[in-house]
C-alpha positions in Angstrom: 81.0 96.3 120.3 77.6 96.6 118.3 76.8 99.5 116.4 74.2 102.1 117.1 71.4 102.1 114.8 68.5 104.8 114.9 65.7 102.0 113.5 66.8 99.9 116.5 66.8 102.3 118.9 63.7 103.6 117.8 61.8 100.1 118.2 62.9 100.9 122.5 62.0 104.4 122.8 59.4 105.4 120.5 56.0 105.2 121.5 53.3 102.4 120.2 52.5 104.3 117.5 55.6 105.0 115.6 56.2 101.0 116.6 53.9 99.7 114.8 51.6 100.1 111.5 52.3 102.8 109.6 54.2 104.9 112.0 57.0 101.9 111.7 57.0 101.7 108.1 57.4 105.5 107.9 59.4 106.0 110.9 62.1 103.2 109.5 62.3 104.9 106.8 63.8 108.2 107.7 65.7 106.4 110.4 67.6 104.3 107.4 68.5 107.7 106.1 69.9 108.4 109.6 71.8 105.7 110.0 72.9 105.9 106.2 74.6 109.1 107.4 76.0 107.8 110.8 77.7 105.0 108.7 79.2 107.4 106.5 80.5 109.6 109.4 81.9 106.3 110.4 83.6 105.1 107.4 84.9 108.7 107.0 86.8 108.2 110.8 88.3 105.3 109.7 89.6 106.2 106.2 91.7 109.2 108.5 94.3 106.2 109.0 94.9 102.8 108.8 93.7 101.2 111.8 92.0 102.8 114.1 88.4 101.3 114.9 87.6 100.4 118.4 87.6 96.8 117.7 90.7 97.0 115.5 89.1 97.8 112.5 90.8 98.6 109.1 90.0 101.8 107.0 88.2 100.8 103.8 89.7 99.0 101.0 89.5 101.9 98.8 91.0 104.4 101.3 93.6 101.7 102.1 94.8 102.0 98.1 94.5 105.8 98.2 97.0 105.5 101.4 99.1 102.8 99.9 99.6 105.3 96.7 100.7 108.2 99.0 102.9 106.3 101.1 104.6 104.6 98.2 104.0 100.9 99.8 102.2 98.4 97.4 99.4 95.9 98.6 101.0 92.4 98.5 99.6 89.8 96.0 97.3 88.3 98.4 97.8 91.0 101.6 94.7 90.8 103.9 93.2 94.4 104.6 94.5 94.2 108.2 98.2 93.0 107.5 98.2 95.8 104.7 97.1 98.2 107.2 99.5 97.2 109.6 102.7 97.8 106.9 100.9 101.3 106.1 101.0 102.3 109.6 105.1 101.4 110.1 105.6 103.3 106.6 108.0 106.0 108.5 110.0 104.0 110.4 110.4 101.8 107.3 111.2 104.7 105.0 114.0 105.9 107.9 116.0 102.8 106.9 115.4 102.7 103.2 118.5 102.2 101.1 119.3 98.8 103.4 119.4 95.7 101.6 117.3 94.1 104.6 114.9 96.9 104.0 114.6 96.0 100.3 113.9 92.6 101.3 111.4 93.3 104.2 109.8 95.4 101.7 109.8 92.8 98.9 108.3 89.9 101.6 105.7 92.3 102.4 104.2 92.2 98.9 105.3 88.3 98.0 103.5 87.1 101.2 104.0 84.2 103.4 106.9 81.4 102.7 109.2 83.7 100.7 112.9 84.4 101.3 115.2 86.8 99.5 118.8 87.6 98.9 120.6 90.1 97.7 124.4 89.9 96.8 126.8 92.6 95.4 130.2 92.9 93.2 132.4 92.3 96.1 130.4 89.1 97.3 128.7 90.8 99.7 125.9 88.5 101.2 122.3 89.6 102.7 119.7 87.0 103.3 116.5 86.7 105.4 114.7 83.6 105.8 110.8 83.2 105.1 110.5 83.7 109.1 112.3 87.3 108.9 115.6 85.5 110.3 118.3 88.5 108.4 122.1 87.3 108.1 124.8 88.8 106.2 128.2 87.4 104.9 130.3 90.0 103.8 133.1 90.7 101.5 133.2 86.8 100.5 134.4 87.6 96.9 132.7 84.8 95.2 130.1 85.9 92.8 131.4 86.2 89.8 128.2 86.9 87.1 130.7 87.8 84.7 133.6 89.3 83.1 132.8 93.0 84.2 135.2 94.9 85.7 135.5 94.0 89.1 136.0 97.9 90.4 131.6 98.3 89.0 130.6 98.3 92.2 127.7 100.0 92.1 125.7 96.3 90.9 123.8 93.9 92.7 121.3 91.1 92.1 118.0 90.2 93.8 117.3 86.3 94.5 113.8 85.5 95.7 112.9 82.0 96.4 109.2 81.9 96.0 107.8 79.0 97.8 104.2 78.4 96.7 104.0 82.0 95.7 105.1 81.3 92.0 105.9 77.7 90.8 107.7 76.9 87.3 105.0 76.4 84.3 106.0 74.3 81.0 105.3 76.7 78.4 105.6 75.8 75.0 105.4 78.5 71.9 101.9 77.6 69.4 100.0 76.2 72.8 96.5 77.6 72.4 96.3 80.8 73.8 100.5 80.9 74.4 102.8 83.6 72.0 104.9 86.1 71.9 103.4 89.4 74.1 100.4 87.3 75.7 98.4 89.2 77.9 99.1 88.4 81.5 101.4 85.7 80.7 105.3 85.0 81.8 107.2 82.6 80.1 107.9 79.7 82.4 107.1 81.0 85.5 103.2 81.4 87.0 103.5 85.3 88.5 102.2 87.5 86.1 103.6 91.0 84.6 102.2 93.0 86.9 103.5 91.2 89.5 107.0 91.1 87.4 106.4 95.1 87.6 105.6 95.8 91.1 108.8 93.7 92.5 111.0 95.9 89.8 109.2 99.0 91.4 110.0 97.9 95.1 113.7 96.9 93.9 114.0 100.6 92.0 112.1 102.5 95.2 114.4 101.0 98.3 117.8 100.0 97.4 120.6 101.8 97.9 121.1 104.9 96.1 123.1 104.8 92.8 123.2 101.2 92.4 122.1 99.3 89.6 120.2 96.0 89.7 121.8 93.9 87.2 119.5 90.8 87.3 116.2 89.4 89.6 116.7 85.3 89.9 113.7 83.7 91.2 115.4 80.5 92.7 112.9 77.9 91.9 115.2 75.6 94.2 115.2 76.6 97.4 119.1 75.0 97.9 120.2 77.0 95.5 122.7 80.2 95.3 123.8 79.5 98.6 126.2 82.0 99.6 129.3 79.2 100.5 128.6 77.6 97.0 127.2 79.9 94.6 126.8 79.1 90.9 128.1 82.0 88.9 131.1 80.5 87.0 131.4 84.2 85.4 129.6 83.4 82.1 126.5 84.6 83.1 126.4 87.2 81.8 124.6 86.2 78.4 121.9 82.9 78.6 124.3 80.7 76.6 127.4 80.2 74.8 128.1 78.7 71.0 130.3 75.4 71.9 130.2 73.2 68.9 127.5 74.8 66.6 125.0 74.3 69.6 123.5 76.6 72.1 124.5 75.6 75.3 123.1 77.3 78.7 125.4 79.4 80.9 122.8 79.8 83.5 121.3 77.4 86.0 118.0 76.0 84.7 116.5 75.9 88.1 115.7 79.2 88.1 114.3 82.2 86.0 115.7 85.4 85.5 113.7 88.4 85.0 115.9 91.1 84.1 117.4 94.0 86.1 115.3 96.3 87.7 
């Protein structure tokens, strides 16, 4: 659907003198003023909610962030205007189910993008998966994650494991590099997000799981065969990065992955 416009419209109604010469040139003047206003009456419409235009348009970008910030749901790390309109729109519905570990996840694929999966897994083995196609399964009460020599009866923690796909990828990151120490500016150690990214998947974690639970740990599974919920790794020494055997540090954790920190 095209767009009124005053200049054009004048060009089929006006008479030969305000057409042509100096009658045009003044004439399209005051009608870009005009239509500098109609635009603005337009953009206004569409910043009243996320998509509404008569072709399917999107509100602007910057009212989109001013609606994001109200509705608590943050722009995904490549999210096209319209798919970031669309997740604005279901914010309701999505907040109506918040404290659901498939909710966390939907929530968390939303801002990763495309080719991620997640899982979540409690104290009492309690499985929650969905695929990068938005397949959810669950395995419950399994009783075989064992991060480490807590208490069994803290129930109240979980852990978050996103496999990334292409999103992030590993880096080889050595201390000294040019450019690489210690509290680097928009630099993680051995992984290729950065720490704003880091911050806005705590921030989703913190702002949809379940109320008082505690996120103990967020494992980006770097191999996508990984932590599989028939087989997974925690032998329950995880709980520190490595253990003294012989004088030498040895790793507890598998090295196929990165671990972040709770949320």
């Amino acid at each position: 659907m095209k767009r009124f416009l005053f200049r054009t419209a004048r060009k089929l109604l006006a008479p030969s003198w305000l057409t042509s010469g100096d009658g045009e040139l003044v004439g399209y003047s005051l009608d870009l003023l005009k239509d500098a206003f109609l635009e603005r009456l337009r953009l206004g419409h569409l910043a009243r909610f996320p998509e509404n235009g008569p072709n399917g348009e999107t509100a602007p970008s910057d009212a989109l962030a001013a609606m994001g910030q109200d509705r608590r749901v943050i722009r995904g790390i490549n999210e096209a205007d319209a798919d970031y309109a669309v997740r604005l729109k279901a914010y309701l519905d999505d907040r109506r189910k918040a404290g659901s570990p498939f909710m966390l996840m939907k929530q968390l694929a939303g801002y990763m993008g495309a080719g991620t999966s997640f899982r979540t897994v409690d104290m009492r083995g309690n499985w929650y998966s969905r695929s990068s196609a938005g397949v959810e399964t669950s395995s419950l009460n399994a009783g075989n994650w064992t991060w480490d020599d807590s208490d069994a009866t803290r129930w109240s923690r979980f852990w978050v494991i996103i496999y990334p796909g292409a999103v992030w990828t590993a880096t080889t990151d050595d201390y000294g590099d040019v450019g690489l120490e210690w509290a680097e500016l928009n630099h993680v150690w051995g992984l290729s997000a950065t720490p704003d990214q880091i911050a806005a998947v705590r921030h989703i974690i913190n702002d949809w799981k379940p109320a008082g639970t505690r996120c103990v740990e967020i494992v980006v599974a770097l191999d996508a065969n990984s932590f599989d919920p028939t087989a997974p790794e925690p032998d329950g020494t995880w709980g520190r990065w490595s253990t003294i055997v012989d004088g030498v540090a040895v790793p507890n954790r598998l090295t196929t992955a990165r671990y972040l920190g709770g949320a």
